[in-house]
C-alpha positions in Angstrom: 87.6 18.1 75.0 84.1 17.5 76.5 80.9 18.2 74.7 77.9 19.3 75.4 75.1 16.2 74.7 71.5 16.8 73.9 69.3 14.1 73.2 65.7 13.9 72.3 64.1 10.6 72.2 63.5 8.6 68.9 60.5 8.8 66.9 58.6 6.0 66.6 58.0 5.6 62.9 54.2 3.4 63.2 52.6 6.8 62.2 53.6 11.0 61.0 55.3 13.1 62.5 52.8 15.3 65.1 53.2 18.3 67.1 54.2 16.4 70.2 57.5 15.8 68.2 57.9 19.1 67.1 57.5 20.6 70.4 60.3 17.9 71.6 62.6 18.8 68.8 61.8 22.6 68.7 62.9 22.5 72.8 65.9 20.2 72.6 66.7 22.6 69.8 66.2 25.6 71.9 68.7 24.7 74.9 70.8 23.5 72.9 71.4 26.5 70.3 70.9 28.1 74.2 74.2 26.6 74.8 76.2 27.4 71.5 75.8 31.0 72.4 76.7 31.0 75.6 80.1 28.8 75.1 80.5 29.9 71.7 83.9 27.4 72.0 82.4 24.6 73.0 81.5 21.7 71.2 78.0 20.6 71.2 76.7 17.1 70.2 73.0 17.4 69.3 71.4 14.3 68.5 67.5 12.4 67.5 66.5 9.9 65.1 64.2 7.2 64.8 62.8 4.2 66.3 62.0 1.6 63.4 62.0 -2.3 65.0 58.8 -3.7 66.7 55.4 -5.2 66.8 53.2 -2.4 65.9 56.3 -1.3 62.9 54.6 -4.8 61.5 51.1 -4.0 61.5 51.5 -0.8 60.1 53.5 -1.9 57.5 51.4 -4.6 56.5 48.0 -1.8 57.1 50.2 0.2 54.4 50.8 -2.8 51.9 54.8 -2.2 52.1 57.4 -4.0 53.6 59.2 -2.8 56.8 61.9 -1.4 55.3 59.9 0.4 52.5 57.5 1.8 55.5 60.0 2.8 58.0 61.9 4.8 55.3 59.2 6.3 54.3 58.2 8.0 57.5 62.0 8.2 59.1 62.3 10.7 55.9 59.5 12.7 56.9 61.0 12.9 60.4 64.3 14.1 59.1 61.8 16.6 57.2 60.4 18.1 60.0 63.4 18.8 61.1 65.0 20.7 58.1 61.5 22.2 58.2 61.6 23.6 61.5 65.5 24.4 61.4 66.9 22.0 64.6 70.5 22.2 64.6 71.4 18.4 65.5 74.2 17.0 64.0 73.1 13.8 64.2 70.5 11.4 62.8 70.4 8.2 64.4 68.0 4.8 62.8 67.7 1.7 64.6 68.3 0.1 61.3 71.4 1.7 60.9 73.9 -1.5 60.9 76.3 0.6 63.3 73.5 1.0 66.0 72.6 -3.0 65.5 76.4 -3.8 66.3 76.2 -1.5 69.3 72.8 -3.5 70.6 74.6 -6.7 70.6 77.9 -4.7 72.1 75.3 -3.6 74.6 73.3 -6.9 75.1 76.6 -9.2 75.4 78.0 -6.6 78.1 74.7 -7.1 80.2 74.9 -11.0 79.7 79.0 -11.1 80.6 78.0 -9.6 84.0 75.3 -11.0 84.8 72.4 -9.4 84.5 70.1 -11.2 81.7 69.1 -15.0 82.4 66.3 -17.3 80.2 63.1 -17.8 81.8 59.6 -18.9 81.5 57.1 -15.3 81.4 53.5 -14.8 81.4 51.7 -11.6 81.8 49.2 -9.2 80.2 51.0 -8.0 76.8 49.8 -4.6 75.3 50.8 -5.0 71.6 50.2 -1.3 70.7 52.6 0.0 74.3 55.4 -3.0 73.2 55.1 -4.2 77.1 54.0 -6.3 79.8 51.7 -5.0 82.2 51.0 -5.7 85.8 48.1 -3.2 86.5 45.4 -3.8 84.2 41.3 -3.3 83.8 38.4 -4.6 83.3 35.7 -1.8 80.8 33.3 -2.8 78.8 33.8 -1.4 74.6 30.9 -1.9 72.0 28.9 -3.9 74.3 32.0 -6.2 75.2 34.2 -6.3 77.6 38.0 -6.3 77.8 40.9 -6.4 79.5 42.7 -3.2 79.3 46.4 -1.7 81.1 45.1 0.8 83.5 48.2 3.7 82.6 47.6 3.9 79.1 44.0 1.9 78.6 44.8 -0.3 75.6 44.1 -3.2 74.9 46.1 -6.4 76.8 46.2 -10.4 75.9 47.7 -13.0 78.2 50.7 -14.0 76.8 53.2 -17.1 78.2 56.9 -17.7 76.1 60.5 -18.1 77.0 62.0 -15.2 77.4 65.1 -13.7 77.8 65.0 -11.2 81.5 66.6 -8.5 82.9 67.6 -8.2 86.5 66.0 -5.1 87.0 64.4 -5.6 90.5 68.1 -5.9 91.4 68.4 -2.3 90.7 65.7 -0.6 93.0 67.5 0.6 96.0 70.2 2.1 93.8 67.5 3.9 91.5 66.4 5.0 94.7 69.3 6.2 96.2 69.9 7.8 92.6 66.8 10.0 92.8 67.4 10.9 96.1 70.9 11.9 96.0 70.2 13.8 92.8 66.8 15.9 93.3 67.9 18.0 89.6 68.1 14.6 88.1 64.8 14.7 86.5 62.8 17.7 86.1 60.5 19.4 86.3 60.3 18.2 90.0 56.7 16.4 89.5 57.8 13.9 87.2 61.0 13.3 89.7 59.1 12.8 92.5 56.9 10.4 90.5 59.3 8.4 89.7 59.8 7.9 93.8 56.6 6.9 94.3 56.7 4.0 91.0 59.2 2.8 93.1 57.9 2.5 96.0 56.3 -0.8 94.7 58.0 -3.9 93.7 59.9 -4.2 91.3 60.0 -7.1 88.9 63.0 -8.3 86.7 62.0 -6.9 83.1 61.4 -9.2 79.8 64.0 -8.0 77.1 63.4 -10.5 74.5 60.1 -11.4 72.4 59.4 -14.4 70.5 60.8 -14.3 67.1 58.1 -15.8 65.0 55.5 -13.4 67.1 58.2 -10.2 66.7 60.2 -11.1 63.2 61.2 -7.3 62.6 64.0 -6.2 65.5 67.5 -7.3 66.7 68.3 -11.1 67.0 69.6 -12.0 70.4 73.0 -12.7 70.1 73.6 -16.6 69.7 69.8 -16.9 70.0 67.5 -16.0 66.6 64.5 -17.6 68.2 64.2 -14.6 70.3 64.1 -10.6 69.0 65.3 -7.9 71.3 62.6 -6.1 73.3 62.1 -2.5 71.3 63.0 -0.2 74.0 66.4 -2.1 75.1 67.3 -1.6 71.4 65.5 2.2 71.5 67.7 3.2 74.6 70.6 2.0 73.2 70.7 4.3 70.8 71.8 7.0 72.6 75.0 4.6 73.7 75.3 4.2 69.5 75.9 7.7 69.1 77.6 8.1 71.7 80.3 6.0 70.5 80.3 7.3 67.2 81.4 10.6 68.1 84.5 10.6 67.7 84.7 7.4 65.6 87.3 5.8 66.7 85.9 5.5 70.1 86.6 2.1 71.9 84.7 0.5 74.3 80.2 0.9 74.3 80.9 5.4 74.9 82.8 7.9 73.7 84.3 9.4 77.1 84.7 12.6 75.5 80.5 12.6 74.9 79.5 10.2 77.2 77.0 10.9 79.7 74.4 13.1 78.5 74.1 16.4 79.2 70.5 16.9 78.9 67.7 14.1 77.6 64.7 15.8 76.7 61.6 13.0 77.2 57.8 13.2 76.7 56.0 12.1 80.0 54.5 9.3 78.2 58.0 7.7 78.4 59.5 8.6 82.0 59.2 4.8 83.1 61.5 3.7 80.6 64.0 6.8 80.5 63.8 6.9 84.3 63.5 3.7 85.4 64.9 0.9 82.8 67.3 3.0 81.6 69.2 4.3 84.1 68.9 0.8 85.5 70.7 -0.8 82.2 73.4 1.9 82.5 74.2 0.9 86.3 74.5 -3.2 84.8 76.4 -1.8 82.6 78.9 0.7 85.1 78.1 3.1 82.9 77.4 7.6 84.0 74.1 7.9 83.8 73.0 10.9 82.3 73.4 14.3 84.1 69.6 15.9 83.6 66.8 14.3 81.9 64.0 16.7 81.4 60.3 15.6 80.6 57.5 17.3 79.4 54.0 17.7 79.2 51.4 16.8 76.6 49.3 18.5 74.3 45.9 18.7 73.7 43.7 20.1 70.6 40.5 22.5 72.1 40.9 20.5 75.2 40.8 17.1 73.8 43.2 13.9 73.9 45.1 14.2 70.3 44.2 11.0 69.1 43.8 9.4 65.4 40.5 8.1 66.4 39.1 11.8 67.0 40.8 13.4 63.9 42.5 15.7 66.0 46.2 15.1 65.2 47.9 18.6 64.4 50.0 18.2 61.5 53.4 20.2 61.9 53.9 20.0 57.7 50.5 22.0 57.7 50.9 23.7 60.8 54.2 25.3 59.8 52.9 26.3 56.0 50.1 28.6 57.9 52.1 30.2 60.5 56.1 30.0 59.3 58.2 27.3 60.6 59.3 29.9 63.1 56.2 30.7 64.0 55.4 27.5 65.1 58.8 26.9 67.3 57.9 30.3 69.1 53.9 29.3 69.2 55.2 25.6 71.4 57.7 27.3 73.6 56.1 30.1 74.2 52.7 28.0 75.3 53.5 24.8 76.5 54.1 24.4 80.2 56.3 21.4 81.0 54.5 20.0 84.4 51.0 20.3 83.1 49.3 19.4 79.5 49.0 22.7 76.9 46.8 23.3 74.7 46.0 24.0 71.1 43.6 25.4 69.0 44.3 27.5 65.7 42.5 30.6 67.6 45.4 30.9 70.1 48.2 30.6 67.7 46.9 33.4 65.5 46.3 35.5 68.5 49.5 34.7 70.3 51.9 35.4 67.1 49.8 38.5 65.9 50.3 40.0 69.2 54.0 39.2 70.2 55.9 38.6 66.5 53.9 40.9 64.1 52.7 43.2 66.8 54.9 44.0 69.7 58.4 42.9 68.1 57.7 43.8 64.2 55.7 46.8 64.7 58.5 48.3 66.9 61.1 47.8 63.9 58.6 49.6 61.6 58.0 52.2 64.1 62.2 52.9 64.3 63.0 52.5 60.4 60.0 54.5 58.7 61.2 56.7 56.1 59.6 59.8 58.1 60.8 59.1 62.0 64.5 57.6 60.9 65.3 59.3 57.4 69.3 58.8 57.8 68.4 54.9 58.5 70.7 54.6 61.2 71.3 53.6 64.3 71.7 57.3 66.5 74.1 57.7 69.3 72.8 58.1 72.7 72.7 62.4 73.2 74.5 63.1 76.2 71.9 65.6 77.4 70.1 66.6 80.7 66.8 65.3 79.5 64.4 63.3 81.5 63.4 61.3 78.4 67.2 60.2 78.3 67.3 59.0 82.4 63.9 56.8 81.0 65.9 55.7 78.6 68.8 54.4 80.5 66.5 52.9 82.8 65.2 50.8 79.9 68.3 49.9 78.4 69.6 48.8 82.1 66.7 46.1 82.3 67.0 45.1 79.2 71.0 44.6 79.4 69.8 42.4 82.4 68.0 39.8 80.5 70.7 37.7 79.4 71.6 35.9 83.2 67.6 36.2 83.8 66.5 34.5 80.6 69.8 31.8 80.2 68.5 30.3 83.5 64.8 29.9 82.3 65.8 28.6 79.1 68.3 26.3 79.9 65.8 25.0 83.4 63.3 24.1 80.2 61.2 26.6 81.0 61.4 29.0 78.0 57.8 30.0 78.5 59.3 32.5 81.7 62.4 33.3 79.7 60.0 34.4 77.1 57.8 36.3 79.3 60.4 38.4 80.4 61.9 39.6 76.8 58.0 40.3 76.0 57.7 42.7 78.8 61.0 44.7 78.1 59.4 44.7 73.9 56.2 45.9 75.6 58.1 48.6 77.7 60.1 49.8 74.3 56.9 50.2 72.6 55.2 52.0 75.6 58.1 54.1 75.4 57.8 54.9 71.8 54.3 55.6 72.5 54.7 58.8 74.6 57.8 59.6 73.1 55.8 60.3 69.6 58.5 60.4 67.3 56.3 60.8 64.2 55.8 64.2 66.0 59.4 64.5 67.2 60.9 64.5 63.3 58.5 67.0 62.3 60.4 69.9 64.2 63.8 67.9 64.4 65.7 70.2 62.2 64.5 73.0 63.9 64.6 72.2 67.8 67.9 70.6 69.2 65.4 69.6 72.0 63.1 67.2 69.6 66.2 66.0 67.5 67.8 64.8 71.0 64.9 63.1 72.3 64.1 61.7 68.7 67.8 60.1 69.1 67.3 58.9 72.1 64.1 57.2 71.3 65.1 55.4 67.8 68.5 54.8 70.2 66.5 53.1 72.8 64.5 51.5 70.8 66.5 49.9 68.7 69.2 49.0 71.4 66.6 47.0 73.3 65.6 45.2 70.0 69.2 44.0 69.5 69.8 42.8 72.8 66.0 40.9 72.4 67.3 39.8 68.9 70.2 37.9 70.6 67.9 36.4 73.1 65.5 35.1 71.3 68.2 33.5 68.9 67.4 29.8 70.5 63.6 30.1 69.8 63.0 31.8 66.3 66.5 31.6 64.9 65.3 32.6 61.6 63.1 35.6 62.4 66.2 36.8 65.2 68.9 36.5 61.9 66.8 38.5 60.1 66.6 41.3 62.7 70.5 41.4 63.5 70.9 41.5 60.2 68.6 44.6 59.9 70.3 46.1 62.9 74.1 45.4 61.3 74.8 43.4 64.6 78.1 41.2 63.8 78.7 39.9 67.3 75.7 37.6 68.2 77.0 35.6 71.5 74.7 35.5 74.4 77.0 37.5 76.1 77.0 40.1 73.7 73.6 41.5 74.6 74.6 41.9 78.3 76.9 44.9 76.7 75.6 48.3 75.5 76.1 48.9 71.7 76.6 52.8 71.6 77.8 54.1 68.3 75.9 55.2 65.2 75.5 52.1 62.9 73.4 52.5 59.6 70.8 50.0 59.1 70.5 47.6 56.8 68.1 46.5 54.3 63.9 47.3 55.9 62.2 43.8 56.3 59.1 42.1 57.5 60.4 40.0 60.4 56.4 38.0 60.6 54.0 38.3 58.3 50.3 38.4 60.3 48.4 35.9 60.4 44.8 36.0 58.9 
């Protein structure tokens, strides 16, 4: 049987986990649990990891007085921890220290070699140590009074290095990565990072170095047969998702699993579309490999407008960050904000304001409303009266939009775009609570024993009201799974499939036990 296979990236372990992992983790996280619901049969493969071999793995080390190994466990631990923190439901962890993944490196390297696609050469160019990579456009600026040359994408700092090296035919490769793109316009996405892909090809393109010098780059992957020379970091990095891949199931021959193999969905940060949409579909085609179905890349964020940078003190911690606002908090905070074709931002003003107003306020607030002692005092779920009333054709109205989110917000969330899906369960919590507004039902239980007319329309408020909450609970499953499992369970809601909020739950059901779904923020 065929799976479903999410992949986000692998951390780089030269530094903490930040929120630009998070909100990568928190999103893969999101479609995929997305997809779990929907085909509650299916299996799902949901992977990420860490990257551990490198250059800068070296200096940071040695900057932290421990050995690579000490330092890369160190902070591939506190990537696992984020994850258990913020409750992402892979089912795989992958290092590029694992001894399986180094096998699979070599598997992958002597495939290339066999047909024909690496060959030994002499290489100079400009080498950024801190972006692991040679560099053909590059800068003169000026920095403390001095000036240096610099790679004009990413501005650091370049020296001109010539070694043997071992190279990859990649230049070979253009016209098919072009006819790729073109025949497949959903390939990448959102469309702005496809189409600049197109234009990166539109200029040469050289044969890539794969290998470094192994005295300058001790800590990777020997080439195989070769010790003198360490494979190049993001060979061994995109390989990772081929060691998986064959690991699931584990008997798998050959470098994939058929039954995984390609992705489903690879969710990227933009800062590393060259090498997921150019090398690496590139390695897969030497390789007659699928290449994956959908690779989806997003945005950046900024903090109050600004680059988030260690050298401004502006990195968000997600440890912290979590702590303050709930670990669900912060999942619903990044996909609710960020926008993937154009850089969010962040500032600790917006997040209390955003989750006051949508998880204490409009979602919480409407539970109180429908379970206080004095509107609800049989703490149940009421039946829909069957009465000519024209609070009940309201009503109906309500509950039909609301019994249309499912198709509406499945295609926003799985396009990566959770920020519309979410939009749209808002606006049927905001109608609910309008509703409840001019329906006073404090007023409404006041005379309920007395007046068939206010104990019908109290019914069908409390019914309305919490109808719509179920079906949001369900919905919103793939963003704050915690605070949504609370709210079924408040609601006694045993079937929790995606498609079950696209059908009306009429019957009385008592509630279960009262709770705080989010705690505001002060």
């Amino acid at each position: 049987m065929s799976r479903f296979f999410v992949t986000t990236p692998i951390f780089y372990v030269n530094a903490a986990p930040h929120i630009g992992h998070c909100h990568t983790l928190v999103l893969a996280d999101a479609i995929n649990r997305l997809r779990k619901l929907r085909y509650p049969h299916e299996e799902t493969l949901f992977s990420t990891g860490t990257d551990e071999h490198g250059v800068k793995i070296q200096q940071a080390a040695r900057a932290a007085g421990s050995s690579e190994t000490d330092f890369c466990n160190t902070i591939s631990t506190k990537f696992r921890s984020l994850c258990d923190t913020i409750g992402t439901s892979h089912n795989s962890f992958i290092r590029t220290t694992d001894e399986n993944h180094k096998a699979s490196v070599a598997r992958f390297w002597e495939t290339l070699t066999s047909r024909g696609h690496i060959y030994k050469a002499d290489y100079e160019g400009w080498y950024s140590n801190s972006d692991e990579n040679f560099v053909t456009d590059v800068k003169e600026i000026y920095h403390k009074g001095k000036k240096i040359i610099v790679s004009g994408e990413t501005g650091t700092p370049v020296e001109w290095i010539k070694e043997k090296n071992y190279m990859f035919r990649l230049g070979s490769f253009k016209d098919d990565l072009v006819h790729w793109l073109h025949a497949n316009p959903d390939a990448v996405q959102p469309t702005k990072f496809h189409k600049l892909l197109q234009h990166w090809l539109e200029a040469d393109l050289q044969d890539l170095s794969i290998s470094r010098c192994s005295k300058r780059a001790h800590w990777g992957i020997p080439v195989p047969g070769d010790p003198s020379q360490t494979i190049y970091v993001w060979l061994d990095a995109l390989t990772s998702y081929l060691t998986v891949a064959r690991g699931h199931p584990e008997s798998a021959e050959g470098l994939v699993s058929p039954e995984v193999w390609p992705p489903s969905l690879q969710v990227i940060g933009k800062d590393i579309l060259k090498f997921h949409g150019i090398y690496w579909p590139a390695f897969l085609m030497a390789a007659d490999l699928k290449l994956p179905e959908r690779i989806f890349c997003h945005s950046h964020w900024t903090v109050n407008d600004r680059k988030m940078s260690k050298s401004q003190g502006n990195v968000i911690c997600p440890f912290d960050l979590a702590s303050m606002v709930q670990p669900d908090g912060l999942r619903y905070f990044l996909l609710r904000e960020a926008v993937p074709h154009s850089d969010a931002n962040f500032s600790i003003q917006k997040i209390k304001r955003i989750l006051n107003a949508e998880l204490a306020n409009t979602l919480g607030n409407l539970l109180n409303r429908c379970m206080s002692d004095i509107v609800n005092r049989a703490q149940v779920i009421p039946l829909l009266p069957e009465v000519d009333s024209p609070l009940l054709t309201e009503a109906q109205h309500l509950i039909e939009n609301a019994l249309l989110l499912p198709d509406k917000v499945e295609r926003h969330f799985f396009s990566g775009n959770l920020h519309v899906g979410i939009d749209l369960i808002q606006e049927v919590l905001r109608g609910a609570n309008n509703f409840v507004q001019n329906a006073r039902p404090w007023e409404l239980a006041k005379v309920a024993d007395h007046s068939s007319k206010a104990r019908h329309n109290l019914n069908i408020t409390l019914h309305t009201s919490l109808e719509i909450l179920r079906i949001v609970g369900i919905l919103l499953q793939p963003v704050i799974p915690g605070i949504s499992g609370q709210l079924l369970d408040t609601l006694r809601v045993e079937t929790r499939n995606w498609m079950d909020a696209s059908i009306h739950r009429d019957k009385e059901i008592p509630l279960g036990t009262k709770q705080t779904l989010f705690v505001r923020i002060k």
